[in-house]
Steps between C-alpha positions, in 0.01 A plus 500: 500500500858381331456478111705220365573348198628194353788428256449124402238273526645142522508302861651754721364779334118335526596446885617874531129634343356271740646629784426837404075439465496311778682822695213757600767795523646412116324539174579282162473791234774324250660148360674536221648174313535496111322187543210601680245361209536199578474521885225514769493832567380555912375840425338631167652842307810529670736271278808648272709301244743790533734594782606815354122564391358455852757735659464817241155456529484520887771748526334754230182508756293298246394264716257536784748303773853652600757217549610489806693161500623247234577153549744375228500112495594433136764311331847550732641662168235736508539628810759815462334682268164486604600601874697760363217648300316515820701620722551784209147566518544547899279170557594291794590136407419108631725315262524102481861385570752493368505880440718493231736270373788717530671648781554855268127538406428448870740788586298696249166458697649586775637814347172577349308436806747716739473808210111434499420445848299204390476187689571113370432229698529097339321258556656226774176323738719263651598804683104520597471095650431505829793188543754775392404795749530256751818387386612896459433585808687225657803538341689695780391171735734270287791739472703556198438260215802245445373264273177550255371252277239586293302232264289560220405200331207581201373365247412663135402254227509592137073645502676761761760638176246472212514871526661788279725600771549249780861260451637829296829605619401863415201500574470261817828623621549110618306306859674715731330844341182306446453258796739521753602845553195467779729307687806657449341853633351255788843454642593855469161632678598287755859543540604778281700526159799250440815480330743277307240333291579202267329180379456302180228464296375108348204423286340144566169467338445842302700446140213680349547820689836707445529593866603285832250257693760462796746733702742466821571859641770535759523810654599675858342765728592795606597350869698209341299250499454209202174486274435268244147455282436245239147566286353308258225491247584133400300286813302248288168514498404758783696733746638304749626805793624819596711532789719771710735364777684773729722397746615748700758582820232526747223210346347347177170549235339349208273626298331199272209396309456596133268799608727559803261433728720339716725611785777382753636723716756294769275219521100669530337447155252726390283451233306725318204510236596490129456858422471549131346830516813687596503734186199640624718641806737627282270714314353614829827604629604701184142638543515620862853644402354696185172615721593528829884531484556191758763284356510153574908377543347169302487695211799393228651825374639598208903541657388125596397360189783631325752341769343149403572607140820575545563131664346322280694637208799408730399166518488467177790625387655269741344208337616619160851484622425152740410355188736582262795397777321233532475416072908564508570281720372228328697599169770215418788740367748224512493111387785307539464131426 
């Protein structure tokens, strides 16, 4: 039996505890949230208020539970430290993406970890969809990748940011840590890391947030070819779709549908249940891995995670500079009348 705890108690981390009782091999012994009073609680006398609490008190042998995993799915800004601490205390980690906000504190996990012999996984289901194992294993059929498109095309409407964190730039880190970096680690699962990233940043519909709701990233893979992906968070109303294009040398897929449900591969379309259960196989995996020592190659690493780190802050830096060309250029340094 795996003995896991809990580090936050909003949606995800609700879905996470879930997962866990509903698992016969894994055993809820902690959720801690400093909030936790005035939440539904799915077990009795195993809530904390305190992070730091809950780990001296489990690490000093106080407790009658060991920890044997800890799923971090706090704030994005909260993530560093608290993973740190555990992989201190020699406690393997599930952490919600993004798994820091910084490239540097990533390369400090992984330091830690590799010193510590202590795994991290983070949290990315899409990886789990049945759509996108399909699509993963076909990828050698369409040949190298020429032209990917990816669309993700959200919405988040004001209820989503009435929070202490979300729309933060420190805290949130900005759509791309907080939404999209899903997709962005999507394309590299598929068809590993790429290079010369760039894009520009807008903001539509969000003036009471002090991040982004739009982005165009440009970027090339390692083979040469082209990749572009525009997100948004600004589709009125509802979502409206999530799309990957490949075309290829030797043929052609989409993946479509805003669950991804959806697949073309050179003409056959496959379609697939709406699976909204994948974190469940995500804990499994890191479960089998911690238990049994059989890793599943679905599983997002930590040398992963920090990769889509480290683009995103490229991106973004990109923008910065994108934007304030762009500003210059519209400077009138001259009048002559």
């Amino acid at each position: 039996m795996l003995n896991v705890a809990v580090v936050g108690y909003g949606h995800i981390g609700k879905r996470h505890c879930n997962n866990i009782m509903e698992n016969p091999e894994t055993e809820l012994v902690a959720v801690c949230d400093p909030y936790i009073d005035s939440k539904e609680l799915p077990k009795e006398n195993i809530w904390w208020h305190d992070f730091n609490e809950m780990m001296q008190t489990y690490l000093t042998y106080e407790s009658e539970h060991t920890l044997d995993l800890i799923v971090i799915a706090t704030p994005n800004h909260l993530h560093y430290e608290m993973v740190k601490r555990c992989l201190e205390a020699k406690i393997p980690v599930l952490a919600e993406k993004p798994l820091t906000l910084k490239t540097d504190e990533s390369l400090e996990l992984i330091r830690i970890s590799e010193e510590n012999n202590v795994p991290i996984f983070v949290n990315y289901p899409l990886r789990f969809l049945e759509s996108v194992w399909t699509m993963k294993k076909a990828v050698n059929k369409i040949g190298s990748p020429r032209i990917i498109q990816l669309n993700a095309l959200w919405n988040r409407n004001e209820n989503y940011y009435d929070s202490d964190w979300r729309g933060l730039s420190d805290m949130e880190g900005g759509p791309m840590f907080n939404e999209f970096i899903h997709h962005l680690n999507l394309i590299k699962y598929l068809f590993g890391d790429i290079k010369n990233i760039e894009g520009n940043t807008y903001d539509f519909a969000h003036d009471y947030t002090e991040v982004e709701d739009t982005g165009i990233i440009n970027f090339q893979t390692k083979e040469g070819g082209v990749g572009n992906m525009i997100y948004t968070v600004a589709c009125p109303n509802q979502s409206f779709d999530v799309s990957l294009t490949v075309i290829g040398s030797k043929g052609s897929f989409k993946l479509s549908g805003l669950y991804l449900n959806e697949l073309l591969i050179d003409g056959k379309m496959y379609e697939y249940e709406i699976n909204l259960e994948h974190f469940s196989d995500v804990l499994e995996s890191v479960r089998l891995y911690l238990e049994e020592d059989y890793l599943d190659n679905r599983l997002c690493n930590i040398y992963e995670a920090t990769s889509d780190i480290k683009d995103i802050e490229a991106f973004y830096e990109s923008s910065k500079i994108q934007t304030k060309t762009n500003a210059e250029s519209f400077v009138v340094k001259d009048l002559n009348f």
